[in-house]
BAFI-3210 file (N, C-alpha, C; in Angstrom, 3 decimals, decimal comma, padded with zeros to 6 digits):
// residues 205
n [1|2|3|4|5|6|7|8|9|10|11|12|13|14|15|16|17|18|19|20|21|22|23|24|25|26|27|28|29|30|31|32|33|34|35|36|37|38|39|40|41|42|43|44|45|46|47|48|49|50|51|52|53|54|55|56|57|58|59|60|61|62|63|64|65|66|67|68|69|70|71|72|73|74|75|76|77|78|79|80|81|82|83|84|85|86|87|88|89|90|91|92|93|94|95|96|97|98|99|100|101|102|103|104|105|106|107|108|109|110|111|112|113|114|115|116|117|118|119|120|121|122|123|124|125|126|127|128|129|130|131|132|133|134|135|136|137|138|139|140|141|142|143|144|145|146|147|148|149|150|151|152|153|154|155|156|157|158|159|160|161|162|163|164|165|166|167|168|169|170|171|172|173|174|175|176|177|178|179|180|181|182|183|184|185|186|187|188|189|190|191|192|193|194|195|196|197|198|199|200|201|202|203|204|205]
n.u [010,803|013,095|014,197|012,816|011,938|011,255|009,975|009,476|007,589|006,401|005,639|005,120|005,363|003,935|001,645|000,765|-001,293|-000,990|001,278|000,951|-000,483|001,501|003,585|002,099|001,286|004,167|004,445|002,544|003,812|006,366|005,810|004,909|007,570|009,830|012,772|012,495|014,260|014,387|014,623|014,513|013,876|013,871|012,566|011,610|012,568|014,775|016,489|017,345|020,236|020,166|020,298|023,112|025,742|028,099|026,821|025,547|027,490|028,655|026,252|026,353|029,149|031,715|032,070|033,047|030,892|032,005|032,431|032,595|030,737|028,915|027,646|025,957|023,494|024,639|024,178|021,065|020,365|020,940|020,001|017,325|017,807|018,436|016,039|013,253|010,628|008,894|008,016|005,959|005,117|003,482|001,903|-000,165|000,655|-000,727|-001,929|000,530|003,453|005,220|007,700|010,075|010,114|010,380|012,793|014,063|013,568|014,914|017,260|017,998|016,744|019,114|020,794|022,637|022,984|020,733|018,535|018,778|019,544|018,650|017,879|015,353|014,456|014,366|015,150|014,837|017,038|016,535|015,924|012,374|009,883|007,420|005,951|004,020|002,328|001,381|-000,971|-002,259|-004,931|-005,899|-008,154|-010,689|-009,453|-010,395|-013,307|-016,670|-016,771|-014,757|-012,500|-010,103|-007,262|-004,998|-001,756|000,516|000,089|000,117|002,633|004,500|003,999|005,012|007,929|009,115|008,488|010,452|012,640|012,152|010,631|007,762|005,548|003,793|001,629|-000,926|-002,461|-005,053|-005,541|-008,195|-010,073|-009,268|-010,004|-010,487|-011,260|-013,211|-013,408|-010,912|-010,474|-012,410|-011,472|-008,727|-010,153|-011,147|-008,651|-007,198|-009,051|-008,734|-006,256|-005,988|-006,716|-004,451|-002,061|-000,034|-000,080|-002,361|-004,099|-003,014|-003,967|-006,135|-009,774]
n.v [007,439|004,660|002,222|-001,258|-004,041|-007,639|-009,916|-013,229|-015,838|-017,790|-021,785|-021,774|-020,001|-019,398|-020,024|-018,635|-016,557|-014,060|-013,702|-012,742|-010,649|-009,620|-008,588|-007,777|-005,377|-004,315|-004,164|-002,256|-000,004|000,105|000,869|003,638|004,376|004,278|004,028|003,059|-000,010|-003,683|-005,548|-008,915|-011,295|-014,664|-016,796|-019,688|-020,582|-019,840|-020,919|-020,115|-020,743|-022,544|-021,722|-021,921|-023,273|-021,796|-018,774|-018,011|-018,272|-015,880|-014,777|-013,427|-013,063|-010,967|-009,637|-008,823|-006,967|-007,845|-010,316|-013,653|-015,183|-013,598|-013,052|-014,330|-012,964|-010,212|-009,681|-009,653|-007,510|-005,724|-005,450|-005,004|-002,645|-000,494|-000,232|001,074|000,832|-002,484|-005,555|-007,824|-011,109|-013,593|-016,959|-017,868|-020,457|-022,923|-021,433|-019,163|-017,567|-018,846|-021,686|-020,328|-017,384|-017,052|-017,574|-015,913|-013,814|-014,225|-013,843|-011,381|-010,027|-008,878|-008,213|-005,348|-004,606|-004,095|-003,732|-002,323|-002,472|-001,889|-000,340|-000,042|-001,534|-003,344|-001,295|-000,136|000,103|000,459|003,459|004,032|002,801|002,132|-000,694|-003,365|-006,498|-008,958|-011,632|-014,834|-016,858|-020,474|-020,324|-018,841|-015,951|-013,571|-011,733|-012,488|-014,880|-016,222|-019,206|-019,903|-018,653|-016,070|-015,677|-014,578|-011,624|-010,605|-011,157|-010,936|-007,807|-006,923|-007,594|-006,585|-004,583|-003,903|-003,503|-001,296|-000,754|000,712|001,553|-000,656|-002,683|-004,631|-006,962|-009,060|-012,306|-013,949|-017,207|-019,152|-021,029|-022,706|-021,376|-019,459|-017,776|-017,122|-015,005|-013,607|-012,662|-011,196|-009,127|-007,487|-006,882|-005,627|-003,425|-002,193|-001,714|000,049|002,638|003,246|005,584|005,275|003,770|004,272|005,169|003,235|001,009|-001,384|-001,473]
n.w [-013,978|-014,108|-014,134|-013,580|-011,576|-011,537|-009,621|-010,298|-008,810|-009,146|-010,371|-012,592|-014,727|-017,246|-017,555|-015,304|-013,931|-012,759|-013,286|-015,762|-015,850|-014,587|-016,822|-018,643|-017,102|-017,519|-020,069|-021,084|-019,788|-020,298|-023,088|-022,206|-021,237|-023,208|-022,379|-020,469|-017,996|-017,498|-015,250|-014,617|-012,559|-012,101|-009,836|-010,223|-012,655|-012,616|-010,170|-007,050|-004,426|-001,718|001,595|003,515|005,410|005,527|004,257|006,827|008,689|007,756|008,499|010,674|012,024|011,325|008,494|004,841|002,410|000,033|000,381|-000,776|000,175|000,583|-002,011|-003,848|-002,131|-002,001|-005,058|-005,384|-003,719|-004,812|-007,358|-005,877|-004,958|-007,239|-008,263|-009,321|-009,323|-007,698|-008,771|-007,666|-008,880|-007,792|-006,100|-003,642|-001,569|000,204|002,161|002,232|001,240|-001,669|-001,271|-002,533|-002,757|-000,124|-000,006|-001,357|000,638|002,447|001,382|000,847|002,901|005,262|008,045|008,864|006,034|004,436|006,639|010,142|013,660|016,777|019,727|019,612|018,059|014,269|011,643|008,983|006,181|003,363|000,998|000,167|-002,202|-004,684|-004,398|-005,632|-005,569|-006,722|-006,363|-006,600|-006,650|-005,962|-004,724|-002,162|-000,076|000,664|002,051|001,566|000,379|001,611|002,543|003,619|005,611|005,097|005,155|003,894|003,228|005,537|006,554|004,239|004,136|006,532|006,242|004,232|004,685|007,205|005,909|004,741|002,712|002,208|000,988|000,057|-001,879|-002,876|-005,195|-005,554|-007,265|-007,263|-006,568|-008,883|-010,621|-013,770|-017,302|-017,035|-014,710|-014,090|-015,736|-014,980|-013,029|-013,862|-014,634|-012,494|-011,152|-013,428|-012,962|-010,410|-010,120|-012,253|-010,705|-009,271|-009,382|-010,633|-012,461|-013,949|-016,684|-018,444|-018,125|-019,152|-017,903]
ca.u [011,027|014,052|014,150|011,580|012,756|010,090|010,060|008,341|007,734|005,100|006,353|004,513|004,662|003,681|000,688|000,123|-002,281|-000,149|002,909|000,737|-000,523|002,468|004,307|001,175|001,765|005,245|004,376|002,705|004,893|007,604|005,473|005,037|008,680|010,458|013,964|012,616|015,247|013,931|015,659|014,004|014,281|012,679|012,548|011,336|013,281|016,514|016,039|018,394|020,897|019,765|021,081|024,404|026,330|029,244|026,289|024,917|028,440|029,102|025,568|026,858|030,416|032,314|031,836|033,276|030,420|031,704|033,063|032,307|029,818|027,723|027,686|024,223|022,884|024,448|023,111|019,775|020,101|021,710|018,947|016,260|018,098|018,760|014,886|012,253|008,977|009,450|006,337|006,229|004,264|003,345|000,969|-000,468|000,521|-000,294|-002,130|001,802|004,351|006,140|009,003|011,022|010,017|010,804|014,207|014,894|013,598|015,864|018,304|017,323|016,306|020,268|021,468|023,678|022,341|019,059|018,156|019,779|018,781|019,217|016,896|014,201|014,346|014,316|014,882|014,534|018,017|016,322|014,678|010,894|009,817|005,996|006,025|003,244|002,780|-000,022|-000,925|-002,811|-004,938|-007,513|-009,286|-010,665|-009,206|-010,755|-014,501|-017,670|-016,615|-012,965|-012,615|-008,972|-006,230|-004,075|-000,781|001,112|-000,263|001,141|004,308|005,373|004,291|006,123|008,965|009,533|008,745|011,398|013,966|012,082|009,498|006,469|004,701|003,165|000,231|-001,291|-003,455|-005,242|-006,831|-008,895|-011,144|-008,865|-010,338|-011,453|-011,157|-014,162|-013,297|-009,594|-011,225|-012,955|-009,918|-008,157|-010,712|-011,285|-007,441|-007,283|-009,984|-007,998|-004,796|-006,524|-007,080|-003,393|-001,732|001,226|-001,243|-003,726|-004,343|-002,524|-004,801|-007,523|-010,505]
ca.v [006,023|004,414|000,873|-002,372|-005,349|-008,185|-011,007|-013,812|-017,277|-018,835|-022,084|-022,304|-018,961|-019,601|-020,100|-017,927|-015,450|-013,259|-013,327|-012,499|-009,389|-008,406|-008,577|-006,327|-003,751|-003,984|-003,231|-000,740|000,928|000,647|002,141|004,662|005,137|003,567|003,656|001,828|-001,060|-004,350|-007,032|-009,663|-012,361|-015,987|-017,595|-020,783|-020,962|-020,114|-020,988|-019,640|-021,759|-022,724|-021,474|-022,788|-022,589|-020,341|-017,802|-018,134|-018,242|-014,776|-012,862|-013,734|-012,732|-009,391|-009,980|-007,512|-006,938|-008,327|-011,575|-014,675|-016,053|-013,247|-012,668|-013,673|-011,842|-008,900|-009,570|-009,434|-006,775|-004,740|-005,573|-003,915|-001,011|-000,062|-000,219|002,437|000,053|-003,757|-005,833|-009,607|-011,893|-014,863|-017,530|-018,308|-021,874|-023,209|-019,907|-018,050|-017,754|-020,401|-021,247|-019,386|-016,677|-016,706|-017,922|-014,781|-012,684|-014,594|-013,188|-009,726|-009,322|-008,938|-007,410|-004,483|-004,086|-003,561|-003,579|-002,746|-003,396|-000,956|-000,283|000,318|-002,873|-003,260|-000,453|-000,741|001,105|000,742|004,024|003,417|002,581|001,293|-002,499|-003,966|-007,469|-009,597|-012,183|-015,586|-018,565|-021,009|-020,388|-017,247|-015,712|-012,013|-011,584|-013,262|-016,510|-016,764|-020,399|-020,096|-017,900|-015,619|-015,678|-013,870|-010,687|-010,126|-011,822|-009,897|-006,524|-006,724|-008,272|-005,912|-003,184|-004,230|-003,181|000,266|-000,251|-000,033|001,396|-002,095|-002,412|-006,097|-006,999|-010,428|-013,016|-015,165|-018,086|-019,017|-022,356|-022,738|-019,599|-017,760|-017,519|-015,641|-013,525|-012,528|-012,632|-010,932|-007,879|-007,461|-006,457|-004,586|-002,364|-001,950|-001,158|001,444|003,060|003,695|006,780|004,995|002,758|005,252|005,699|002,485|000,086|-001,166|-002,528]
ca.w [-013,689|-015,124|-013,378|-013,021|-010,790|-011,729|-009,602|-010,758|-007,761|-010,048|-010,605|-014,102|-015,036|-018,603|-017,412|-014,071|-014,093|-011,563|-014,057|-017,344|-015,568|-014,576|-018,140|-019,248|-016,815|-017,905|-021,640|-021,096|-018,859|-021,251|-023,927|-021,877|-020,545|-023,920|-022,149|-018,830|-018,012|-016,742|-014,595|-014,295|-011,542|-012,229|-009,083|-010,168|-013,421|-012,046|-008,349|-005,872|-003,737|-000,330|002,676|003,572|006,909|005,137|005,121|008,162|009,554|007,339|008,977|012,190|012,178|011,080|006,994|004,379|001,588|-000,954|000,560|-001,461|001,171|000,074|-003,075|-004,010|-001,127|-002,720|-006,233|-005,230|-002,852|-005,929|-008,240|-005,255|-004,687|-008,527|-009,228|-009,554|-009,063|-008,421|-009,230|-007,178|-009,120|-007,021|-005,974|-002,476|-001,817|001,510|003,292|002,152|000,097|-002,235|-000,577|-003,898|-002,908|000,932|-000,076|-001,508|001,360|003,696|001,311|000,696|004,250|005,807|008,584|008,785|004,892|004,573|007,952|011,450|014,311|017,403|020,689|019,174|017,226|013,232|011,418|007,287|005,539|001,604|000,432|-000,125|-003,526|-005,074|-004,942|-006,300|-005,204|-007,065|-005,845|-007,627|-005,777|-006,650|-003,832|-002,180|001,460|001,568|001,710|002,110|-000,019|002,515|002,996|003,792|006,172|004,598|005,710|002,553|002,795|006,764|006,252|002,912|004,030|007,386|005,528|003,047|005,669|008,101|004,630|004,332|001,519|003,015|-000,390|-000,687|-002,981|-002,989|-005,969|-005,628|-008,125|-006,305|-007,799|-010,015|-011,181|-014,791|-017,607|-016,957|-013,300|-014,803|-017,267|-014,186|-011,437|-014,011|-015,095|-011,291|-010,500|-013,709|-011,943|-009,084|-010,461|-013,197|-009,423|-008,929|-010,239|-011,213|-014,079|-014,858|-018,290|-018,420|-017,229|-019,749|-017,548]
c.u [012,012|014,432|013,472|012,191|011,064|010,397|009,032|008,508|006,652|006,004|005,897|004,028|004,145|001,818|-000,370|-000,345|-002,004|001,020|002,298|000,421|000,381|003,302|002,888|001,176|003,177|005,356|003,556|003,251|005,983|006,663|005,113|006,616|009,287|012,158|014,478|013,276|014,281|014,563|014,768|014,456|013,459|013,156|012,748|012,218|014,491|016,067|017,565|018,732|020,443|020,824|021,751|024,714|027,393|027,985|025,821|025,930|028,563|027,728|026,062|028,298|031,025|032,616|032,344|032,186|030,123|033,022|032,117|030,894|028,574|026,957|026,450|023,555|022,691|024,032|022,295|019,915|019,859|020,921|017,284|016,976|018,232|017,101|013,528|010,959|009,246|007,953|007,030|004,660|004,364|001,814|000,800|-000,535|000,312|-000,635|-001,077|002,004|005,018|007,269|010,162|011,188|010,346|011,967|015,038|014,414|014,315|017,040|019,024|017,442|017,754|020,485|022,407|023,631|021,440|017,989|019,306|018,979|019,203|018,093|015,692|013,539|014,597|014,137|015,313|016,066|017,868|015,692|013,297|010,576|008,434|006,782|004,753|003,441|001,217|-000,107|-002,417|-003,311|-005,824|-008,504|-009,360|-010,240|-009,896|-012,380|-015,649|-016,969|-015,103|-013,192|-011,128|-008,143|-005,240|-002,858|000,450|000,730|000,507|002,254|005,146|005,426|005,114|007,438|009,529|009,331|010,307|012,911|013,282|011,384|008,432|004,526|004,185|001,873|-000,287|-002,711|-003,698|-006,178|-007,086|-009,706|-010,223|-008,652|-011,155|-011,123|-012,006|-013,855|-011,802|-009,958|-011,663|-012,233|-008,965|-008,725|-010,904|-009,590|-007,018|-007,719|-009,021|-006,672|-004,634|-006,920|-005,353|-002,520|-000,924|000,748|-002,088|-003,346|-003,214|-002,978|-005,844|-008,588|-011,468]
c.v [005,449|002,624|000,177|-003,145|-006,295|-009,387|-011,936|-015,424|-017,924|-019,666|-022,634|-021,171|-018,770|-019,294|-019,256|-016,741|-014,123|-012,861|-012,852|-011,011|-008,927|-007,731|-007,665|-005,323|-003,790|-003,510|-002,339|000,262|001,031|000,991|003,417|005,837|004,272|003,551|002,964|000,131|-002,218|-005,288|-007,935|-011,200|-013,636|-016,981|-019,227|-021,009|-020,892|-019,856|-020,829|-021,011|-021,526|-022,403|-021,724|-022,295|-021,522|-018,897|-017,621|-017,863|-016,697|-013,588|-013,124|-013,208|-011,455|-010,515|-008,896|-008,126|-007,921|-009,773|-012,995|-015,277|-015,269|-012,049|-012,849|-013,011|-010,022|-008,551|-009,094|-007,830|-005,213|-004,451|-004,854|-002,935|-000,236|000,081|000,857|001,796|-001,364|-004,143|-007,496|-010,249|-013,678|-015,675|-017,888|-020,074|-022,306|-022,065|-019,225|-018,112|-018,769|-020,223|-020,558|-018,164|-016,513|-016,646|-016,388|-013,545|-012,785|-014,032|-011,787|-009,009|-009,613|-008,030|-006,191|-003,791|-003,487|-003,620|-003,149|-002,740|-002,353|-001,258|-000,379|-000,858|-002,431|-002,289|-000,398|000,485|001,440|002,482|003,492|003,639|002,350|000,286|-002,537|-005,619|-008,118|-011,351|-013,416|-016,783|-018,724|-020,565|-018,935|-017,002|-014,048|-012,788|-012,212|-015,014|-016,832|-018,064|-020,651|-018,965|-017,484|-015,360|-015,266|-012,557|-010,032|-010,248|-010,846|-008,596|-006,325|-007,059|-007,160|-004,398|-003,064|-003,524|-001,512|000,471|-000,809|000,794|000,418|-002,203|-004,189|-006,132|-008,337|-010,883|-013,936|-015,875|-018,762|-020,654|-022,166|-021,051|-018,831|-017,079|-016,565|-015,410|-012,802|-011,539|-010,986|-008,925|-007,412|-006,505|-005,669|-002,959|-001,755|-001,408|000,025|002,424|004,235|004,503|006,246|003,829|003,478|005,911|004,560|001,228|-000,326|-002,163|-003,258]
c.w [-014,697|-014,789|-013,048|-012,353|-011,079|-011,191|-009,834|-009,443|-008,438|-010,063|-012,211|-014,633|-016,482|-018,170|-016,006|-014,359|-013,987|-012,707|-015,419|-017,246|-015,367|-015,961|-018,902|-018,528|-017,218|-019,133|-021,474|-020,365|-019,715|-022,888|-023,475|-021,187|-021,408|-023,464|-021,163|-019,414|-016,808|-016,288|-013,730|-013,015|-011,301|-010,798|-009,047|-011,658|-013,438|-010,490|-008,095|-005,152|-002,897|000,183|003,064|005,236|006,668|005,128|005,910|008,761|009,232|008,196|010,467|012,802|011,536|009,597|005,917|003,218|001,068|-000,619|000,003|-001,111|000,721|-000,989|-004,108|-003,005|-002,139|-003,862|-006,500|-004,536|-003,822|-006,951|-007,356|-005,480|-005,877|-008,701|-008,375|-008,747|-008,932|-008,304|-008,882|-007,900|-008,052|-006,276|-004,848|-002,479|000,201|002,597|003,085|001,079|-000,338|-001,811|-001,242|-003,522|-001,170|000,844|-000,170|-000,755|002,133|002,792|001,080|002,492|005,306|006,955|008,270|006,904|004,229|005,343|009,273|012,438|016,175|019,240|020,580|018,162|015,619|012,624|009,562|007,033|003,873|001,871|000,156|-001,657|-003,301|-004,980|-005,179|-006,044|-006,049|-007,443|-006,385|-006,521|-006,159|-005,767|-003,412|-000,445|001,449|001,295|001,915|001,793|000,361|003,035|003,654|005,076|004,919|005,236|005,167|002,796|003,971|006,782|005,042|003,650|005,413|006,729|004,960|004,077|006,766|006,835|004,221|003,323|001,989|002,161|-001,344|-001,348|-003,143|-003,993|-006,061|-006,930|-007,497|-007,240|-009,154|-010,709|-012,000|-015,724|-017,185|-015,727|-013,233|-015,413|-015,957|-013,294|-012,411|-014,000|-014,059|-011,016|-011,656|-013,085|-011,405|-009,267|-011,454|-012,120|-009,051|-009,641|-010,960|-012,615|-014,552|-016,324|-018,901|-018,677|-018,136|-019,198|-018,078]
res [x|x|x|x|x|x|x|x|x|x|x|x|x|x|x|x|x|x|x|x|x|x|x|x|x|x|x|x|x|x|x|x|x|x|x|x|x|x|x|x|x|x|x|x|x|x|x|x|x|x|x|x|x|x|x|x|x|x|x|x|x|x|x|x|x|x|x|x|x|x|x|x|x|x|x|x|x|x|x|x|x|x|x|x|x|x|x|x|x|x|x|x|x|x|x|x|x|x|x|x|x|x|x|x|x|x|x|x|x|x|x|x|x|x|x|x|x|x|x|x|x|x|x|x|x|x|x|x|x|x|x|x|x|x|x|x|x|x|x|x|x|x|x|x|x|x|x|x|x|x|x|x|x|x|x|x|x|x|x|x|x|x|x|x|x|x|x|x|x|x|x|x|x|x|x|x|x|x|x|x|x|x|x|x|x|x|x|x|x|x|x|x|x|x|x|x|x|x|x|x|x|x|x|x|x]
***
């Protein structure tokens, strides 16, 4: 492993639960692989430009690459495809995703790039990678105490399948009102991730 991609859609990640775990599997992953490179991607602290009609006009029309129109497109696209493992920290707002974090699947998720599109419908052009997606809400959607719809968990992994990584891994903290309730959220998805080969002996639950 020589590559992390870490996106973070918290919009207070100082304080998100989702983004503290991930920055601890990231140290120890780079004490375990001291030359792993990380590129980080703050959603909410450098937010992406909205959608414009110059790209919209560019997925629509015969486009070369690296034409102006989509040039963050290719950024991002450049920053998946370079990375080994990426790890989405983010928070269920609204039964989904924060809109930060759709933004940049609408820009990730391109035609003729990392998708095409044929008879057969949608067909992913990334290699498959681990993602790791973990995932932070006050409230709880799996299980007996589900008061809510989840609508993040279908949406991402088709999403991210439709581009060809469909080595999705979803680690939730649920409950996450009050500390004792993250001490718990948190020792809970430890567990679960001390499970996965790619953390084992990693992982302290």
């Amino acid at each position: 492993m020589r590559n992390v991609l870490l996106i973070n859609a918290s919009p207070r990640p100082a304080v998100s639960q989702a983004h503290q775990l991930a920055h601890e599997l990231l140290g120890s992953l780079q004490r375990r692989h001291p030359a792993l490179a990380l590129t980080e991607r703050d959603l909410a602290g450098q937010p992406l430009a909205p959608l414009g009609a110059d790209y919209a006009n560019a997925l629509t029309t015969p486009t070369p690459f690296d034409a102006p129109e989509l040039k963050l497109s290719e950024a991002l696209i450049v920053e998946l495809e370079r990375s080994d493992l990426v790890l989405i920290a983010t928070p269920m707002h609204n039964f989904t995703l924060p809109a930060a974090l759709k933004l940049w699947i609408d820009y990730v998720l391109r035609i003729h790039r990392t998708f095409s599109y044929g008879a057969d419908g949608k067909v992913g052009l990334l290699p498959d990678r681990p993602v790791y997606v973990l995932v932070g809400s006050g409230g709880f959607h799996r299980g007996e105490r589900a008061r809510q719809p989840d609508f993040l968990t279908p949406y991402l992994r088709h999403a991210l399948a439709t581009m060809g990584l469909f080595d999705v891994h979803f680690i939730y903290l649920e409950g996450l009102v009050g500390e004792a309730a993250a001490v718990t959220a948190r020792a809970a998805a430890r567990a679960q991730l001390a499970l996965e080969p790619i953390f084992q002996g990693l992982v302290v639950t």
